[in-house]
Z-matrix of the N, CA and C atoms (Angstrom, degrees):
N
C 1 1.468
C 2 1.520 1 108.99
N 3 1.239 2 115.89 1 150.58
C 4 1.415 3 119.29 2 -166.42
C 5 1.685 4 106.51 3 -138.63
N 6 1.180 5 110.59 4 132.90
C 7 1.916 6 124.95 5 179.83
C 8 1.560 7 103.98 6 -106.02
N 9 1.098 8 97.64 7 138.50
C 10 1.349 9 108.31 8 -179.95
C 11 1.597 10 112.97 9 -86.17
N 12 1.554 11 112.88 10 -17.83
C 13 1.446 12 136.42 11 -134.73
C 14 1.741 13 68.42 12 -85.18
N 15 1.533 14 122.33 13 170.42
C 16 1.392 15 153.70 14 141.34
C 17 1.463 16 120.13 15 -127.11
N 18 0.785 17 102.87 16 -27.89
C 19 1.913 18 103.96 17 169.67
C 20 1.516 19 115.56 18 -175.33
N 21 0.956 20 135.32 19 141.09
C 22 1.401 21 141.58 20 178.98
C 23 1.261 22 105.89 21 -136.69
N 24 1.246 23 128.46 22 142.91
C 25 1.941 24 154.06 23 142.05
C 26 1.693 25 104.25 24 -50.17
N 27 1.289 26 123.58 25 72.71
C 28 1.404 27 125.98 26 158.43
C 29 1.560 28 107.25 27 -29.03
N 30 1.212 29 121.19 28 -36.64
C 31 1.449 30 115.91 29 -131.84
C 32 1.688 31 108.00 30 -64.59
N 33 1.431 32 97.81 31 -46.98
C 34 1.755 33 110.17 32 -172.98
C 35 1.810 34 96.25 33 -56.34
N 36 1.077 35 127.93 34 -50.87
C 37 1.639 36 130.09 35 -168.81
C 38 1.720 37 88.69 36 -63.18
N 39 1.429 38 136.68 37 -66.82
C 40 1.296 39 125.42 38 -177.98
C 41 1.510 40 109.97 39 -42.76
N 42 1.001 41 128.41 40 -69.94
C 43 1.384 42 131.16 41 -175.59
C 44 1.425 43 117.78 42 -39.98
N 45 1.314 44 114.50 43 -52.51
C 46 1.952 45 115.55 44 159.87
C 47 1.631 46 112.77 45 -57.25
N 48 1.474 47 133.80 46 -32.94
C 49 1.293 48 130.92 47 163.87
C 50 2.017 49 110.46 48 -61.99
N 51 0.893 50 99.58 49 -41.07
C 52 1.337 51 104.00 50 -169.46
C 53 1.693 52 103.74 51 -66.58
N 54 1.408 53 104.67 52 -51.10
C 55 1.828 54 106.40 53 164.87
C 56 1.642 55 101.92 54 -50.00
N 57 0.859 56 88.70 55 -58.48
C 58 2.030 57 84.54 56 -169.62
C 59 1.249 58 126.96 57 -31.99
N 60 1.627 59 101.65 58 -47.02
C 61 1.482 60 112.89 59 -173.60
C 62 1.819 61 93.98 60 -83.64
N 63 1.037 62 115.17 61 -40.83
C 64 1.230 63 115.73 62 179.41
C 65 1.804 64 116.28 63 -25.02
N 66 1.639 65 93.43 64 -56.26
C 67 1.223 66 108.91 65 -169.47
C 68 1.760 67 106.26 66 -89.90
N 69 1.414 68 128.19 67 31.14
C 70 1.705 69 113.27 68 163.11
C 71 1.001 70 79.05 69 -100.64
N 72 1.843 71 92.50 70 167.48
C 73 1.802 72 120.72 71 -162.88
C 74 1.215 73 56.60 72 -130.97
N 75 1.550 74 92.32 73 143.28
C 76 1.861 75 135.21 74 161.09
C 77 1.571 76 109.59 75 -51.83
N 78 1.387 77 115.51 76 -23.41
C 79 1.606 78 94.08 77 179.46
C 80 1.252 79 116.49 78 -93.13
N 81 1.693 80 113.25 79 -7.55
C 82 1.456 81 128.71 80 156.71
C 83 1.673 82 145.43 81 -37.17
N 84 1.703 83 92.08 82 -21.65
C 85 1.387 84 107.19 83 -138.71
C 86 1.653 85 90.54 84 -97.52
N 87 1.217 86 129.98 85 4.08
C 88 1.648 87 133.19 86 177.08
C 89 1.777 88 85.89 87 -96.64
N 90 1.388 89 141.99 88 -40.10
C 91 1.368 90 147.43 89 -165.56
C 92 1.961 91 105.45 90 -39.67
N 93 1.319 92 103.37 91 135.20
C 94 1.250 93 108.99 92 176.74
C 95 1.695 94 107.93 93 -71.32
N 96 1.347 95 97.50 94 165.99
C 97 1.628 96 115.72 95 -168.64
C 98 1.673 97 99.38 96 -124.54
N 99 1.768 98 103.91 97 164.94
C 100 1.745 99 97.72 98 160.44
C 101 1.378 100 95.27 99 -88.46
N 102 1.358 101 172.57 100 -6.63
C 103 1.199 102 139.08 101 137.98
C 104 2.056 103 105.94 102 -43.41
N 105 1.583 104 72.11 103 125.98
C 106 1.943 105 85.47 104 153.51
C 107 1.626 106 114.39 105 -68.23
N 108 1.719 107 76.12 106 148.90
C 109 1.580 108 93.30 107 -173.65
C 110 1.916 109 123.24 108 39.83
N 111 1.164 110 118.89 109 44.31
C 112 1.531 111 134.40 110 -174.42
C 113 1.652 112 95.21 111 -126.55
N 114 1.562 113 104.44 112 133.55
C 115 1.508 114 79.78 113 150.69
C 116 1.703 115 98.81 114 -134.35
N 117 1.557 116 114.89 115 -159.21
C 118 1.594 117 96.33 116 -151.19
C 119 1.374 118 99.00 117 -66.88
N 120 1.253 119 131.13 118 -15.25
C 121 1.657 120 121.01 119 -164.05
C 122 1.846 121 97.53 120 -90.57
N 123 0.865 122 128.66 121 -10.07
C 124 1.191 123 129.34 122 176.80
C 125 1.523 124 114.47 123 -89.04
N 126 2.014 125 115.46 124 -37.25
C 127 1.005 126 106.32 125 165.18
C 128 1.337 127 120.37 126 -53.44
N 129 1.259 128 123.99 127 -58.07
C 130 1.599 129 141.75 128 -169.87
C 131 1.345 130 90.03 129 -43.70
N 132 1.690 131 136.61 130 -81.99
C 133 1.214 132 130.96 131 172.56
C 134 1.631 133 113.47 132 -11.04
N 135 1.273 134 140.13 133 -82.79
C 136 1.134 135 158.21 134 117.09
C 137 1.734 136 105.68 135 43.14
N 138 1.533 137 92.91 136 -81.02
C 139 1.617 138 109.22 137 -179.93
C 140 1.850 139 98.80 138 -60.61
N 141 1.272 140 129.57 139 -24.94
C 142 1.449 141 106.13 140 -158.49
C 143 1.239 142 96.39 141 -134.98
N 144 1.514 143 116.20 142 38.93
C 145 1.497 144 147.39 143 166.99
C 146 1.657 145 101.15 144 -102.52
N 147 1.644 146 102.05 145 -55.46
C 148 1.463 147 114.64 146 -157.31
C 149 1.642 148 101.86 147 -94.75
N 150 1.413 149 111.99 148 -17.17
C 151 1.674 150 99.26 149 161.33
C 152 1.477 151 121.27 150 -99.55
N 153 1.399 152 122.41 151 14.44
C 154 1.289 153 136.93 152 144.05
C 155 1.415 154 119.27 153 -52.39
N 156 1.669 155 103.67 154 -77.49
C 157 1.318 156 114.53 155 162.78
C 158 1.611 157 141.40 156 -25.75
N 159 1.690 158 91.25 157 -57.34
C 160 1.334 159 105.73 158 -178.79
C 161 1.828 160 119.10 159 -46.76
N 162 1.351 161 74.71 160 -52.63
C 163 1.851 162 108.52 161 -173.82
C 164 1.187 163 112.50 162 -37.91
N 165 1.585 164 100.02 163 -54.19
C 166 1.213 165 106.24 164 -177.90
C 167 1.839 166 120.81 165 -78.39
N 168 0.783 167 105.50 166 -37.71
C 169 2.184 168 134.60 167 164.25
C 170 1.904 169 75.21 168 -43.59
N 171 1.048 170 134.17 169 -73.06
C 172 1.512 171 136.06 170 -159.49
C 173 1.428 172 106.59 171 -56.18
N 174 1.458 173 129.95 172 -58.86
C 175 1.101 174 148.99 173 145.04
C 176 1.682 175 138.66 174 -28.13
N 177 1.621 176 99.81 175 -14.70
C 178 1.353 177 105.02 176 -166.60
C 179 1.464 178 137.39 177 53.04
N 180 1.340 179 98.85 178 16.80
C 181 1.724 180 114.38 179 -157.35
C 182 1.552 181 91.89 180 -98.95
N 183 1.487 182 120.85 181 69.60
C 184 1.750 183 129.98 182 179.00
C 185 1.994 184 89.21 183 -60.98
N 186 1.616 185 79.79 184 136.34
C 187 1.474 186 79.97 185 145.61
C 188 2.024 187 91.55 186 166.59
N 189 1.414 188 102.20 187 -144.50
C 190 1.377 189 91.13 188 171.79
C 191 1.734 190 132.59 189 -64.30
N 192 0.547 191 99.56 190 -6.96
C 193 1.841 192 116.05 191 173.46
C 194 1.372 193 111.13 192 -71.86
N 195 1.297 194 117.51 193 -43.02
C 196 1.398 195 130.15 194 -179.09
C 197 1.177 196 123.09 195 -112.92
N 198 1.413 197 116.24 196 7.29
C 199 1.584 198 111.74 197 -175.37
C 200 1.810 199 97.84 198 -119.41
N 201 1.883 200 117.36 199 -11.44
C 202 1.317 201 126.96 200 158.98
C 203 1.259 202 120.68 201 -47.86
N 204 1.763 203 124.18 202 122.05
C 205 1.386 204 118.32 203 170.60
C 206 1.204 205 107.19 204 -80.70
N 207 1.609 206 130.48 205 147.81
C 208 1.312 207 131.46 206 171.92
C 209 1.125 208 114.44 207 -56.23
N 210 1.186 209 125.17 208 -30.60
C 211 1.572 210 126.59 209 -175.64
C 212 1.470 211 105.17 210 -86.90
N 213 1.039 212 121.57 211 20.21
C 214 1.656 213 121.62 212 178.51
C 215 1.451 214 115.07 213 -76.83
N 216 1.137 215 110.23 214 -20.42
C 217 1.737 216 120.54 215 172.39
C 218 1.812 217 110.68 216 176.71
N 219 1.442 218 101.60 217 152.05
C 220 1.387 219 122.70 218 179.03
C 221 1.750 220 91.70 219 -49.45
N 222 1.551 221 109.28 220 124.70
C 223 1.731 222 104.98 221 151.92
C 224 1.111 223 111.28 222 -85.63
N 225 1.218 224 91.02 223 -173.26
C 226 1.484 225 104.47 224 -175.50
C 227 2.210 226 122.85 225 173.68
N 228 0.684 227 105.86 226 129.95
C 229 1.348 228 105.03 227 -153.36
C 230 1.738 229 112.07 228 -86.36
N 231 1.352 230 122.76 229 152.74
C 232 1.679 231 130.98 230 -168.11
C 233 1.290 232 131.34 231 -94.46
N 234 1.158 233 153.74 232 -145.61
C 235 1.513 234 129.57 233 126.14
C 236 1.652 235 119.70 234 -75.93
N 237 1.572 236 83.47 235 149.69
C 238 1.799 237 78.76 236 -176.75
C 239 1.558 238 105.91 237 78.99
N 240 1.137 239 115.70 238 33.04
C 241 1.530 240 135.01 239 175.23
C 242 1.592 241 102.24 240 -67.51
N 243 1.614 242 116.45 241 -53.75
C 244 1.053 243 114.86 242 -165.58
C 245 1.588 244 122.82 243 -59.93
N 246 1.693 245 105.33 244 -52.88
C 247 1.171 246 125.90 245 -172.98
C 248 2.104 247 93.00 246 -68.65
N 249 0.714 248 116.62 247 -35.71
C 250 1.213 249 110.57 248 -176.80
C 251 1.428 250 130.42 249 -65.38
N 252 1.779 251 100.67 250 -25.76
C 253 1.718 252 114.65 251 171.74
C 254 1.108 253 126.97 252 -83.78
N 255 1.987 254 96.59 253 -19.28
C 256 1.631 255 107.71 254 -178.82
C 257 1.477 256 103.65 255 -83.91
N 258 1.371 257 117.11 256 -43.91
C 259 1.189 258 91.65 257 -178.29
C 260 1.924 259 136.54 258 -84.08
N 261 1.805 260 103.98 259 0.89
C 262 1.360 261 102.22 260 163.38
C 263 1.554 262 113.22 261 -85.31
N 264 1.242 263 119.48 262 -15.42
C 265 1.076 264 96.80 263 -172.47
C 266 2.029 265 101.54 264 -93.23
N 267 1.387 266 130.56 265 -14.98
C 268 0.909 267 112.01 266 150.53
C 269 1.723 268 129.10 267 -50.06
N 270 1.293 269 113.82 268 -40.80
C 271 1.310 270 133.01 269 174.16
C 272 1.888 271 94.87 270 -43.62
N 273 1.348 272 110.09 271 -67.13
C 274 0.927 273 117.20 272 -169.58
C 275 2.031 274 126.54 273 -60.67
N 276 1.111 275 90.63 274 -29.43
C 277 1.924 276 98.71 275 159.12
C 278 1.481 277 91.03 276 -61.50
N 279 1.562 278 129.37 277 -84.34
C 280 1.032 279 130.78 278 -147.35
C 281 1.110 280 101.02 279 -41.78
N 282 1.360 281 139.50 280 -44.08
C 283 1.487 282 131.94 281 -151.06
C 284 1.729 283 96.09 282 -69.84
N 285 0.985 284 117.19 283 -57.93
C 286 1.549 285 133.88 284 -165.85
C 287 1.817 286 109.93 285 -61.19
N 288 1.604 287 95.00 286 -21.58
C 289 1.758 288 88.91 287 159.93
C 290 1.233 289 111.40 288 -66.00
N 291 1.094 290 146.67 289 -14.41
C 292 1.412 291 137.05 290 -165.20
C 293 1.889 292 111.17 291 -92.13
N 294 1.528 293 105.50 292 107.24
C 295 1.026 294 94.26 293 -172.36
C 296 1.486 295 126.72 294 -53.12
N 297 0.851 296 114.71 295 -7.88
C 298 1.487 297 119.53 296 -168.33
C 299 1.855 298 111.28 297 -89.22
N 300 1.643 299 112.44 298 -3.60
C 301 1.419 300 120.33 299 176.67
C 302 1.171 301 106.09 300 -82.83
N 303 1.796 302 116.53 301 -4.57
C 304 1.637 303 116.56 302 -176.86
C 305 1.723 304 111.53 303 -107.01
N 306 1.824 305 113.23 304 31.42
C 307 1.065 306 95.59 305 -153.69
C 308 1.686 307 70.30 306 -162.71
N 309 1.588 308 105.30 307 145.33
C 310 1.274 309 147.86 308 -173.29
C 311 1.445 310 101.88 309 53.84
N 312 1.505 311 111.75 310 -149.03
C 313 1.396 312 118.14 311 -176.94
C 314 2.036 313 124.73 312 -82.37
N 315 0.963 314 105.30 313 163.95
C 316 1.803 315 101.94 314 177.43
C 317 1.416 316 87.11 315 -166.58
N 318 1.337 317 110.91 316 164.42
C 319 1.500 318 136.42 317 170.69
C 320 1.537 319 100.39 318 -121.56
N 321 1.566 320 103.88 319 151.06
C 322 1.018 321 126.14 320 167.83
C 323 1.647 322 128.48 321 -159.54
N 324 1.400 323 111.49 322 129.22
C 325 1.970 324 95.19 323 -164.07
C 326 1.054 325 127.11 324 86.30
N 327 1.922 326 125.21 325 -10.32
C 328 1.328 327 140.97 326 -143.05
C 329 1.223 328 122.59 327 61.00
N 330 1.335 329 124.28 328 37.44
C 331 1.133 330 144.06 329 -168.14
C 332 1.477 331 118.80 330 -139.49
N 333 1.681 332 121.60 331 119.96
C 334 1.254 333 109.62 332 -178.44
C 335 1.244 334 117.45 333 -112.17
N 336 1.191 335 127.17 334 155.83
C 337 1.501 336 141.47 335 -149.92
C 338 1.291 337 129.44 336 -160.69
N 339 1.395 338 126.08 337 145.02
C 340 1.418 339 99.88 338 -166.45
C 341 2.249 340 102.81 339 -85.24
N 342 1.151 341 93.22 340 174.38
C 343 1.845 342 87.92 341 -169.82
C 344 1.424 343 100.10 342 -53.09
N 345 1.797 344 116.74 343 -69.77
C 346 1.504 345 100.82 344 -157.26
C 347 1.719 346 107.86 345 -59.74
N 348 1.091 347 129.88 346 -18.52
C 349 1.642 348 112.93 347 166.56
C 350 2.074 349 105.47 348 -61.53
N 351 0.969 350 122.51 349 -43.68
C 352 1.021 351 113.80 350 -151.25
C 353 1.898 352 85.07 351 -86.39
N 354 1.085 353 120.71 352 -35.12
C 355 1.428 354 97.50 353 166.38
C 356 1.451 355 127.06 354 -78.82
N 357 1.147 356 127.20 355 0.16
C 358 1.566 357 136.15 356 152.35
C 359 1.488 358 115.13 357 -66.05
N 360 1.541 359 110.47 358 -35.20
C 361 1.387 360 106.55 359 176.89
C 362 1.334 361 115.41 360 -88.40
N 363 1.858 362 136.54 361 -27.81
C 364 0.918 363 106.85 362 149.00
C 365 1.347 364 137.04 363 -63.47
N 366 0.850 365 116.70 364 -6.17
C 367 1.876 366 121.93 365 168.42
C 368 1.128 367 106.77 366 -47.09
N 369 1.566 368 110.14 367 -71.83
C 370 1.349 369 125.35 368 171.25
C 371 1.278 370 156.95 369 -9.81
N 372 2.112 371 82.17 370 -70.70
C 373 1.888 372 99.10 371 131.23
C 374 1.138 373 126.19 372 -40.31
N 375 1.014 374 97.87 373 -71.93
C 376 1.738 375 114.15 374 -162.51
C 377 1.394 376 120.05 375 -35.85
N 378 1.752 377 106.17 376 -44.53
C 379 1.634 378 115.98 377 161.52
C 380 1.309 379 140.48 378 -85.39
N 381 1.277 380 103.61 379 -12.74
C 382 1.273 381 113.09 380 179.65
C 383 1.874 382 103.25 381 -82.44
N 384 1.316 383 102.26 382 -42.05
C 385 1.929 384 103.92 383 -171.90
C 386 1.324 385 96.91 384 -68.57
N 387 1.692 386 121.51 385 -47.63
C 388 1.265 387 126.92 386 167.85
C 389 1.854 388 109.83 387 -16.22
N 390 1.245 389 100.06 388 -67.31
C 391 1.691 390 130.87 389 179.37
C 392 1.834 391 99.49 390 -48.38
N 393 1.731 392 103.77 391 -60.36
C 394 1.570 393 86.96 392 -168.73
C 395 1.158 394 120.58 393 -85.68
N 396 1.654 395 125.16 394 -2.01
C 397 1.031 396 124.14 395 -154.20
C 398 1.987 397 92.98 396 -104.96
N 399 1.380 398 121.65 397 -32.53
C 400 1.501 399 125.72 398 159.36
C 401 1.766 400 106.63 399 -57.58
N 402 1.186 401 134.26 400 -45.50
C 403 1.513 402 125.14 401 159.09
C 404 1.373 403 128.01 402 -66.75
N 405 0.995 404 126.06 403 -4.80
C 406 1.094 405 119.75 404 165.25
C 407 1.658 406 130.24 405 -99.90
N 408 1.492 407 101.58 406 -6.38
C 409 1.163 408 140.76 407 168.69
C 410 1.335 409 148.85 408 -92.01
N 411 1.255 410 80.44 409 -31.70
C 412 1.705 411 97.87 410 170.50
C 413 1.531 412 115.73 411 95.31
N 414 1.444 413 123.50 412 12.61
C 415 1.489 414 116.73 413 -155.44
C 416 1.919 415 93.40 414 -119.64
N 417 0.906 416 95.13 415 173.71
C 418 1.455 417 106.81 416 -176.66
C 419 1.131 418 127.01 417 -101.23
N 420 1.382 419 131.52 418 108.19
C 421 1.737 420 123.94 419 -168.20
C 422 1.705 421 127.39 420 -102.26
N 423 1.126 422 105.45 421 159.21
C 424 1.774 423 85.78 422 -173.22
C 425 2.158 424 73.81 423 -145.70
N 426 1.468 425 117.84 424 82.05
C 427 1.548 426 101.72 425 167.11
C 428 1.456 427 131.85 426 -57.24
N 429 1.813 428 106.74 427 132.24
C 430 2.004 429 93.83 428 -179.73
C 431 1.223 430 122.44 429 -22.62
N 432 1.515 431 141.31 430 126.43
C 433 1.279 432 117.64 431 167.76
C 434 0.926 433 140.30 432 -98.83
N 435 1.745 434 123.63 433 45.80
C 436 1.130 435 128.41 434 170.07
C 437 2.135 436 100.67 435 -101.99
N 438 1.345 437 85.09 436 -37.49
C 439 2.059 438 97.66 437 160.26
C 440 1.107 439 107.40 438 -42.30
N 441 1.539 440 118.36 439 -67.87
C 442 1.330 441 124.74 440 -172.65
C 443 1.759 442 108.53 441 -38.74
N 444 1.311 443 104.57 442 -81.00
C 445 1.293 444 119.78 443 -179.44
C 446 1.731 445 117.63 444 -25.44
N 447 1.005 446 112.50 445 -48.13
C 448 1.614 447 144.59 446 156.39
C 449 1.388 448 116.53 447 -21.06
N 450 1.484 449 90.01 448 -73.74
C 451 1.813 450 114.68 449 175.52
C 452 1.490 451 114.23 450 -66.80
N 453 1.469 452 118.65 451 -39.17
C 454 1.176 453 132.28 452 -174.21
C 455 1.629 454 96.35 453 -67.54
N 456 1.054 455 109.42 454 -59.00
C 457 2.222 456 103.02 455 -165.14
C 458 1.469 457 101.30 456 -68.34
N 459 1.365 458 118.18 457 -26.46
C 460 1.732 459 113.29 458 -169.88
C 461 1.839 460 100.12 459 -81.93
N 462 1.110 461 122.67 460 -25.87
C 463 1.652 462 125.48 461 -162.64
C 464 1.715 463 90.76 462 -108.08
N 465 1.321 464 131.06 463 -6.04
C 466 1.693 465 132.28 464 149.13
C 467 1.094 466 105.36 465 -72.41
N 468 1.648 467 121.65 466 -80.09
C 469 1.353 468 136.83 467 -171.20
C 470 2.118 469 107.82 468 -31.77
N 471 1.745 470 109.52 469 -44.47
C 472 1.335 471 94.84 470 168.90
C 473 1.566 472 121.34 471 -73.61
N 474 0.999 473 112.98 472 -34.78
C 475 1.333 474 121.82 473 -158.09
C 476 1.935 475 92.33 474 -70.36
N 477 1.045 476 124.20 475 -16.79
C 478 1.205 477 116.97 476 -168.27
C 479 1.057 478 110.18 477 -135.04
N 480 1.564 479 121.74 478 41.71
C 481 1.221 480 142.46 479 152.58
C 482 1.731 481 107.52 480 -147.06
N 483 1.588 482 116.24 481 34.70
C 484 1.100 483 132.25 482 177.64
C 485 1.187 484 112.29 483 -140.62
N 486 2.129 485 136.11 484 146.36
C 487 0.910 486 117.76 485 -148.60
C 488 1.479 487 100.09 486 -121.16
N 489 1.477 488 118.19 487 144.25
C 490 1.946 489 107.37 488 -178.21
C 491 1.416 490 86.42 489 98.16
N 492 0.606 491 148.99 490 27.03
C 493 1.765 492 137.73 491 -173.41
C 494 1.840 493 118.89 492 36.03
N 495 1.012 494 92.89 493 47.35
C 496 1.241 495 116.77 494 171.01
C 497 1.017 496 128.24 495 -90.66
N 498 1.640 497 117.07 496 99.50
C 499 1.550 498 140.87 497 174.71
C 500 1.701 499 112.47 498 -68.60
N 501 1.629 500 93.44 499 164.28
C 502 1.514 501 89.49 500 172.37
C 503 0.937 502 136.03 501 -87.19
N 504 1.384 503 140.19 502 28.25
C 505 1.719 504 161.85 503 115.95
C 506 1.416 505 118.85 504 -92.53
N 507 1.763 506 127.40 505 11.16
C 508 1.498 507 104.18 506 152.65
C 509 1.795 508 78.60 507 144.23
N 510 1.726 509 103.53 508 -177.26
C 511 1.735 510 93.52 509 -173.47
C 512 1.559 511 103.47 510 -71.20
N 513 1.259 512 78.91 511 175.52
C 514 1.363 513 120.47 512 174.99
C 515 1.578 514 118.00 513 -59.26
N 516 1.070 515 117.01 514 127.39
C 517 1.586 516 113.56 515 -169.62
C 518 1.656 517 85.76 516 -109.51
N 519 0.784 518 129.38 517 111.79
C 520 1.687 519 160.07 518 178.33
C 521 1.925 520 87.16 519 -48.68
N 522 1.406 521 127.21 520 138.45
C 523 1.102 522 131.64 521 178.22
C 524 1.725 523 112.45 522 -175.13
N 525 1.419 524 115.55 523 143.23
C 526 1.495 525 98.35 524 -141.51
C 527 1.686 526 92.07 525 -102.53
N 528 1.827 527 102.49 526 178.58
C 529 1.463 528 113.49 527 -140.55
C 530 1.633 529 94.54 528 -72.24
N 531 0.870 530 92.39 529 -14.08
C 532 2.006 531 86.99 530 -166.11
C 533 1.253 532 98.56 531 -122.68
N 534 1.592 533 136.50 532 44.79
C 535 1.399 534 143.76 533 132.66
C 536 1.446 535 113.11 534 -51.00
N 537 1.344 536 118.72 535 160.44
C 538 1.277 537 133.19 536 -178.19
C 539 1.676 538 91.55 537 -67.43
N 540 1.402 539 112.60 538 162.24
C 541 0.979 540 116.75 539 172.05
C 542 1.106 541 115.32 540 -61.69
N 543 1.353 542 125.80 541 -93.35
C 544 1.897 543 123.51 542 160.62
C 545 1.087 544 113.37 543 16.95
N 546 1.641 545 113.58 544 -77.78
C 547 1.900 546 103.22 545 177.52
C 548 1.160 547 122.33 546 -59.72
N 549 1.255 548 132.48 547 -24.68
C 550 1.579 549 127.56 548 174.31
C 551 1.315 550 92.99 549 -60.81
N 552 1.204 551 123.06 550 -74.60
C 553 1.528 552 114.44 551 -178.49
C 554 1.616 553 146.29 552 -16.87
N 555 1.752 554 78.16 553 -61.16
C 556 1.556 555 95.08 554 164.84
C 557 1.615 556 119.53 555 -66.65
N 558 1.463 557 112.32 556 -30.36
C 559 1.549 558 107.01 557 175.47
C 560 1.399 559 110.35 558 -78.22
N 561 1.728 560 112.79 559 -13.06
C 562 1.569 561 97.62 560 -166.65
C 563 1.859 562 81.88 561 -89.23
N 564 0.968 563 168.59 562 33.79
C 565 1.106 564 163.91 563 -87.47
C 566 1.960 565 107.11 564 155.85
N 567 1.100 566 101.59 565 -32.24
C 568 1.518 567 108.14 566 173.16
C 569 1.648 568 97.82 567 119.37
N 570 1.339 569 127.82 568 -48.39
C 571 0.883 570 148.03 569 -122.53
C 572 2.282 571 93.73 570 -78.26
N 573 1.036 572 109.94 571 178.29
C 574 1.193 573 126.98 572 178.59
C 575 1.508 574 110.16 573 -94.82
N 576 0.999 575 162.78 574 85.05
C 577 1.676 576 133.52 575 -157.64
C 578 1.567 577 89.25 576 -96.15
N 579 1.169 578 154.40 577 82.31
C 580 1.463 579 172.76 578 113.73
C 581 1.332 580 98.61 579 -124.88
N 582 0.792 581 136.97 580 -11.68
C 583 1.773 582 131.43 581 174.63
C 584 1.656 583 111.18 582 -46.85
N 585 1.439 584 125.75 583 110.00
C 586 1.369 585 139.25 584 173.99
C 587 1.518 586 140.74 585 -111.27
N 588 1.089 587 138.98 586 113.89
C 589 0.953 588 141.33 587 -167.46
C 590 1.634 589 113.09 588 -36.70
N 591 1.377 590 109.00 589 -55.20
C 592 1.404 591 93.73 590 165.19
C 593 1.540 592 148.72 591 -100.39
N 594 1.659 593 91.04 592 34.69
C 595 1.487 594 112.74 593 -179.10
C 596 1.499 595 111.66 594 -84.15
């Protein structure tokens, strides 16, 4: 798989995640998600699982953080969830300013990669949860769009070097040529982009 990305400013896409979470109400947090089997308190877990990781993938700092598969267990988030996501995932812009997190090898997930892929794929994240975590919520999203762009060529680039229309979280949710960007995304993503909380 191949990224087009060489370096990106996380920061503006963190800062709209950080509003996001900002804005769930606590009685929210049992509420279903478009990830299966997630619900929002598990996403959040999730998000401040994967900007742990990243950070460190940015950092070169291998070890258990980065050698953890996400699917290794249900997250799920503590007290002090909030303050705790804002500030890794600030952590986590910072790391990715460093030009040098876009250059040679890093692991991430137990997975190794060269940096600018692995900073294309946190992009990826970053907009897509962005995406499920405003639907599952009820809030309204507009992702950075240089992130976007990011997420968009890395979730093409698989899908079209994958066979069945098979994305890199599951098929292809079919979505037409002159959709907003976002929804292409989200369909190249697996995801439903009409997918609703109270559907």
């Amino acid at each position: 798989m191949t990224a087009e990305t060489t370096t990106l400013d996380l920061g503006p896409q963190t800062r709209i995640l950080t509003r996001l979470a900002d804005g769930v109400r606590d009685d929210g947090l049992a509420d279903p998600t478009p990830c299966p089997d997630m619900a929002v308190r598990n996403l959040l877990g999730h998000l401040t699982g994967l900007a742990v990781a990243f950070r460190d993938a940015a950092r070169k700092d291998l070890g258990p953080t980065t050698d953890t598969s996400p699917g290794a267990s249900v997250p799920d988030i503590g007290p002090g969830w909030r303050e705790q996501l804002a500030a890794v995932l600030g952590e986590l812009a910072e790391a990715w300013r460093d030009p040098e997190a876009w250059t040679g090898m890093t692991r991430a997930g137990g997975i190794d990669l060269p940096g600018a892929v692995a900073g294309a794929v946190v992009a990826d994240e970053l907009v897509i949860h962005g995406w499920d975590l405003a639907r599952a919520t009820g809030q309204e999203y507009t992702p950075d769009a240089a992130a976007l762009q990011a997420a968009h060529g890395l979730l093409a680039a698989a899908a079209a070097e994958s066979e069945r229309d098979q994305g890199m979280f599951g098929p292809v949710v079919a979505v037409t040529a002159d959709a907003p960007l976002l929804e292409r995304a989200v369909g190249l993503s697996g995801r439903d982009p009409g997918w609703s909380r109270t559907a």
